[in-house]
C-alpha positions as CSV (number, residue, x, y, z in Angstrom):
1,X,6.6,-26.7,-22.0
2,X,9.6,-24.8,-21.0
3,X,12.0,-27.8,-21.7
4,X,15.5,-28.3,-24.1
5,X,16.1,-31.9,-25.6
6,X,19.4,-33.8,-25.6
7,X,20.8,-36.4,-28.5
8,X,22.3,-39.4,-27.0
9,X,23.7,-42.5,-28.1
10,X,25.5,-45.6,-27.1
11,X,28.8,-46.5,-28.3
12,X,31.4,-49.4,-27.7
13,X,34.8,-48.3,-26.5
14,X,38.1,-50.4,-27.0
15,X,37.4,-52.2,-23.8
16,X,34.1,-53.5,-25.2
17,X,32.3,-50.8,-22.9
18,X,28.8,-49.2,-23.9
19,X,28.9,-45.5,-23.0
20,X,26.4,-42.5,-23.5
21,X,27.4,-40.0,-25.2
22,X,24.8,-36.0,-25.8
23,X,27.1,-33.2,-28.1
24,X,23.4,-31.3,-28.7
25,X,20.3,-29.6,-27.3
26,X,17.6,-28.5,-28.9
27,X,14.1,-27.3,-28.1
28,X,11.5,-29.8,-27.6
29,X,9.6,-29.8,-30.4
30,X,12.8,-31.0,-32.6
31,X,12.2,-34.6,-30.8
32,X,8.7,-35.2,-32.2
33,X,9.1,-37.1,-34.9
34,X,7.9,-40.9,-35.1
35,X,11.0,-42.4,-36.7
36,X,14.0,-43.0,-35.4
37,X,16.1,-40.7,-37.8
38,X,17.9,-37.8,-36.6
39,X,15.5,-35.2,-34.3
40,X,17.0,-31.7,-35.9
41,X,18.5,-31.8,-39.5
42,X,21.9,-30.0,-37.7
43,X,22.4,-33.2,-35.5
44,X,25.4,-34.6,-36.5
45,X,23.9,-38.3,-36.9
46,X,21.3,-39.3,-39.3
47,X,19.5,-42.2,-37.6
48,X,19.5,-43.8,-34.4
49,X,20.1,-47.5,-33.3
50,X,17.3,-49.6,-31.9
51,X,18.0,-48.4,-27.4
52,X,19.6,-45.2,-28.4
53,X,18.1,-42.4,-26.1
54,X,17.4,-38.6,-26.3
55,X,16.7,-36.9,-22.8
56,X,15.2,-33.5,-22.6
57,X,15.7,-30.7,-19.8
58,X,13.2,-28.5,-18.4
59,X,13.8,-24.5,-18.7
60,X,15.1,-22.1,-16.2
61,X,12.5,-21.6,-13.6
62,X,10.5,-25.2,-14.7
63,X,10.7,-28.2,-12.1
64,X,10.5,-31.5,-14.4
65,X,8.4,-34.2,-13.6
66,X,8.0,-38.0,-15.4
67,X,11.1,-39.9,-17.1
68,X,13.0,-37.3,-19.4
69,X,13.9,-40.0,-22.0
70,X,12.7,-41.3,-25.2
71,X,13.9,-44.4,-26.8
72,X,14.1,-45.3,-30.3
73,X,12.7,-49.0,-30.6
74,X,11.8,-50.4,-33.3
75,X,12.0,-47.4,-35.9
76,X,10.1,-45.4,-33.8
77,X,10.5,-42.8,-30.6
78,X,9.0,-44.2,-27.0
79,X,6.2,-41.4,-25.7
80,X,7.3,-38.5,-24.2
81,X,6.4,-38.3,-20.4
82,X,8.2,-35.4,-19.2
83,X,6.3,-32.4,-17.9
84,X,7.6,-29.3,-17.0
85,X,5.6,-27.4,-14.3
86,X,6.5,-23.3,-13.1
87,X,8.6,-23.7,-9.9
88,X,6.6,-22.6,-6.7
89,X,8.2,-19.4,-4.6
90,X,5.3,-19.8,-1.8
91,X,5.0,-15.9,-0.4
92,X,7.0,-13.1,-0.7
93,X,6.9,-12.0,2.8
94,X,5.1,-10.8,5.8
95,X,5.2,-6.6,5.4
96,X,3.8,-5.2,9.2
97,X,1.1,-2.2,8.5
98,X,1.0,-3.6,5.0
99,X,0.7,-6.6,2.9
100,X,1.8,-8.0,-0.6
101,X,-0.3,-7.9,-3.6
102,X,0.2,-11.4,-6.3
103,X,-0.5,-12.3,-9.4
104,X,0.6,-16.0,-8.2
105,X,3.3,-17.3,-6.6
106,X,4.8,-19.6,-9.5
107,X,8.1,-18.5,-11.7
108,X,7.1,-15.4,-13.3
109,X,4.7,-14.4,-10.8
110,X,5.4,-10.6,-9.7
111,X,4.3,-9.6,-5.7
112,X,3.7,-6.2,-5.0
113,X,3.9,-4.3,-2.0
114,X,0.6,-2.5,-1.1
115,X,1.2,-0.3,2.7
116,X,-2.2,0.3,5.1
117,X,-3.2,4.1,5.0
118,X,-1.2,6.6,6.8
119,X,2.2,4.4,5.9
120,X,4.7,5.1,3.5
121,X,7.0,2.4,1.4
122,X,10.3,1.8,1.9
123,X,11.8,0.2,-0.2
124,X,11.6,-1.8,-3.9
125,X,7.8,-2.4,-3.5
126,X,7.7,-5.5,-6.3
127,X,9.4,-8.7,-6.2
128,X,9.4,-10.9,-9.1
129,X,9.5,-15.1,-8.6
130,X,12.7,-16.3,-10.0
131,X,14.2,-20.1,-10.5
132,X,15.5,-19.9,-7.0
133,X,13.0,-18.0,-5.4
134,X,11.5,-14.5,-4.8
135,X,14.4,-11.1,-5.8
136,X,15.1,-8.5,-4.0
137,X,14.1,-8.1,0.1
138,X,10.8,-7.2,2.1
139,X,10.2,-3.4,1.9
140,X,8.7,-1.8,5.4
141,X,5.9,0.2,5.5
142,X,6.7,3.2,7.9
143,X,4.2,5.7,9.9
144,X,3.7,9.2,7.9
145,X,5.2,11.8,9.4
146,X,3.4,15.3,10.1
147,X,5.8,18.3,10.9
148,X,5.4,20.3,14.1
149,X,2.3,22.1,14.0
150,X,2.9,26.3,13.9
151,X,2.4,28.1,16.5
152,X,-0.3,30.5,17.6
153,X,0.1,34.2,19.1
154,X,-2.0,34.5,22.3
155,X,-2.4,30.7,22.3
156,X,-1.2,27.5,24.2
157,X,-1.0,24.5,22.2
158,X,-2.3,21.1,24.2
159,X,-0.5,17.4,23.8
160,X,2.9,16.3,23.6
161,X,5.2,18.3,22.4
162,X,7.0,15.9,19.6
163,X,9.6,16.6,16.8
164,X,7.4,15.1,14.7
165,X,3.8,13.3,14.7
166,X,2.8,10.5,13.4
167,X,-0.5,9.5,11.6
168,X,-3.4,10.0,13.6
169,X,-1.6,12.6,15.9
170,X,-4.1,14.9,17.7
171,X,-2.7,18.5,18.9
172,X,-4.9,21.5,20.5
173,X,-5.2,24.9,21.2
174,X,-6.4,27.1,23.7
175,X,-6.0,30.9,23.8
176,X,-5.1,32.7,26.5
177,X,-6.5,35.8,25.2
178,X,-9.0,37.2,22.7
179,X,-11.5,34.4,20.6
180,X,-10.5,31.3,19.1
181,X,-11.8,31.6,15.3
182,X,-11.0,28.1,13.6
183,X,-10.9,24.8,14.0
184,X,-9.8,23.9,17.9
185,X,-8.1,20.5,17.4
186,X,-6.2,19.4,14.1
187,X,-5.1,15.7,13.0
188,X,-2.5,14.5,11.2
189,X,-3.4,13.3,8.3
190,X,-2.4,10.2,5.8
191,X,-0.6,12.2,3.4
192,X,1.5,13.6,6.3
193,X,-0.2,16.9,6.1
194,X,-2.4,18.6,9.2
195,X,-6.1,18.2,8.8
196,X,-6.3,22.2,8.3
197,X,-4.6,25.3,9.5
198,X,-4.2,26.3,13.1
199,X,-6.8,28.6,14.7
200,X,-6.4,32.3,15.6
201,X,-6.8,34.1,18.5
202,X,-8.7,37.3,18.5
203,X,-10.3,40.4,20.7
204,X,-8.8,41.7,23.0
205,X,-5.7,41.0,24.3
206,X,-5.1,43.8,27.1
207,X,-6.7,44.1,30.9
208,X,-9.0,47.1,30.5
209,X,-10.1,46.7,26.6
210,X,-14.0,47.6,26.4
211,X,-15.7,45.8,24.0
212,X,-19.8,46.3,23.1
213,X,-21.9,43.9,22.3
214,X,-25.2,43.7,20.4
215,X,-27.9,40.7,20.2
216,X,-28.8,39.4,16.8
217,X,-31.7,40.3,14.7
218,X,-35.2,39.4,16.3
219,X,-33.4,39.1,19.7
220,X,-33.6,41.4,22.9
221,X,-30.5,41.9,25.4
222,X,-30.8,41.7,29.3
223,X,-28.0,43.7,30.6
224,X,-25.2,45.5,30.5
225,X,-24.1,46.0,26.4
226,X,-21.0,47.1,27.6
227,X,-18.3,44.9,29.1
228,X,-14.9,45.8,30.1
229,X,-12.1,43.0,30.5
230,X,-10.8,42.0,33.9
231,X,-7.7,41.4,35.8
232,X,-9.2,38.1,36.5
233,X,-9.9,37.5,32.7
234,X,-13.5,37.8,33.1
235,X,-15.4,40.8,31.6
236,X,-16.7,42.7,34.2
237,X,-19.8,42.9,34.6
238,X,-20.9,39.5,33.0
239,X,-21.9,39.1,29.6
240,X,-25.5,40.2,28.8
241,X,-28.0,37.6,27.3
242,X,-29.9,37.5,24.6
243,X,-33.7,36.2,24.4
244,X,-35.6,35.8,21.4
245,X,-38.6,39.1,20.8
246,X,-42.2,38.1,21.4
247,X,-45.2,39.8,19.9
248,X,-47.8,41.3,22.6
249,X,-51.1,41.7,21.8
250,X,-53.6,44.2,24.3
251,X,-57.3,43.2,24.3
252,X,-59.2,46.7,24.3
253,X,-62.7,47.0,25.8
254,X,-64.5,49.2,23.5
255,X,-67.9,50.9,25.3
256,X,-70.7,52.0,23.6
257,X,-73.7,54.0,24.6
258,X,-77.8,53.0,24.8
């Protein structure tokens, strides 16, 4: 129940007064007892006088509800109708790009902090429901960070040139000489690492390289197989192309004689 009990009696001062009078608390079960003798064998009286009272308090973190007395009348305690209930802390917090987590939202409850993908916490990420509310303060979930992307020999890299990029960032390259061998565009990723490593740039990489070049198996070129690059930075003459080999077949008349 989460509640302490206090003794109390009534007493006549010299000016004829009745007054109340608690010296003890106790925990609740010391009170159930149907007679009107002492609740706890360590209170300091042994019985109780026909409207003398004992009022019980609710725990740290319990809100009481109902009367918290019981009366002795007629050699017997009057019915307990306290009731101690958890306090309510309502919600933690609103957390932007991320949102709490509860096992309730009474005393004892624990809220913890949960961030969307690609953000980071910052901050205590659980807060515990208390007697006078929730501890601690709202963490913030922050944007994950990718470093600046390396860069690439013989290459241009396209987008905005930042100091750092957040999730979802998008950067490009483009070389301005030779072949691009990887992956064009990379991302940054949620765990604040690119999506994979930046491409290469390879062939030639000077006005008057000659390069040859060959079809692929079961293909047949049309054109020049050897190219020569540019001022212009366009291989001179154009590129030959390549068109898959088809069987032929010659139908032969064959004669004979009479």
């Amino acid at each position: 129940m989460g509640c302490t009990v206090c003794c109390c009696f009534r007493r006549k001062n010299t000016h004829n007064l009745i007054i109340r009078q608690c010296w003890i608390t106790f925990s609740c079960s010391g009170a159930r007892r149907h007679q009107c003798s002492r609740p706890l064998t360590y209170a300091s009286l042994t019985s109780f006088a026909p409207g003398d009272r004992v009022y019980y308090v609710c725990g740290v973190g319990y809100a009481a509800g109902g009367s918290r007395y019981r009366e002795c009348r007629r050699g017997r305690w009057t019915r307990l109708l306290l009731r101690c209930t958890r306090k309510l802390c309502g919600t933690a917090g609103e957390i932007l790009n991320g949102a709490f987590m509860y096992t309730g939202v009474k005393f004892g409850d624990v809220a913890r902090a949960v961030c969307d993908v690609g953000h980071r916490l910052v901050g205590l990420g659980i807060r515990n429901c208390m007697s006078k509310g929730w501890d601690g303060r709202v963490p913030t979930c922050e944007a994950v960070q990718c470093d600046v992307p390396p860069e690439v020999p013989n290459a241009e890299m396209r987008g905005n040139h930042e100091q750092s990029y957040p999730y979802r960032s998008t950067v490009g390259y483009r070389c301005l000489t030779g072949t691009l061998t990887g992956s064009r565009d990379i991302w940054c990723t949620e765990d604040g690492t690119w999506s994979s490593p930046p491409p290469t740039c390879e062939g030639p990489t000077v006005v008057g390289d000659t390069i040859s070049v060959e079809c692929k198996p079961g293909y047949t070129s049309t054109g020049r197989t050897t190219v020569t690059c540019g001022s212009n930075g366009r291989w001179s003459p154009g590129l030959p192309t390549c068109s898959p080999i088809l069987d032929t077949y010659k139908m032969v008349k064959i004669q004979t004689g009479n």
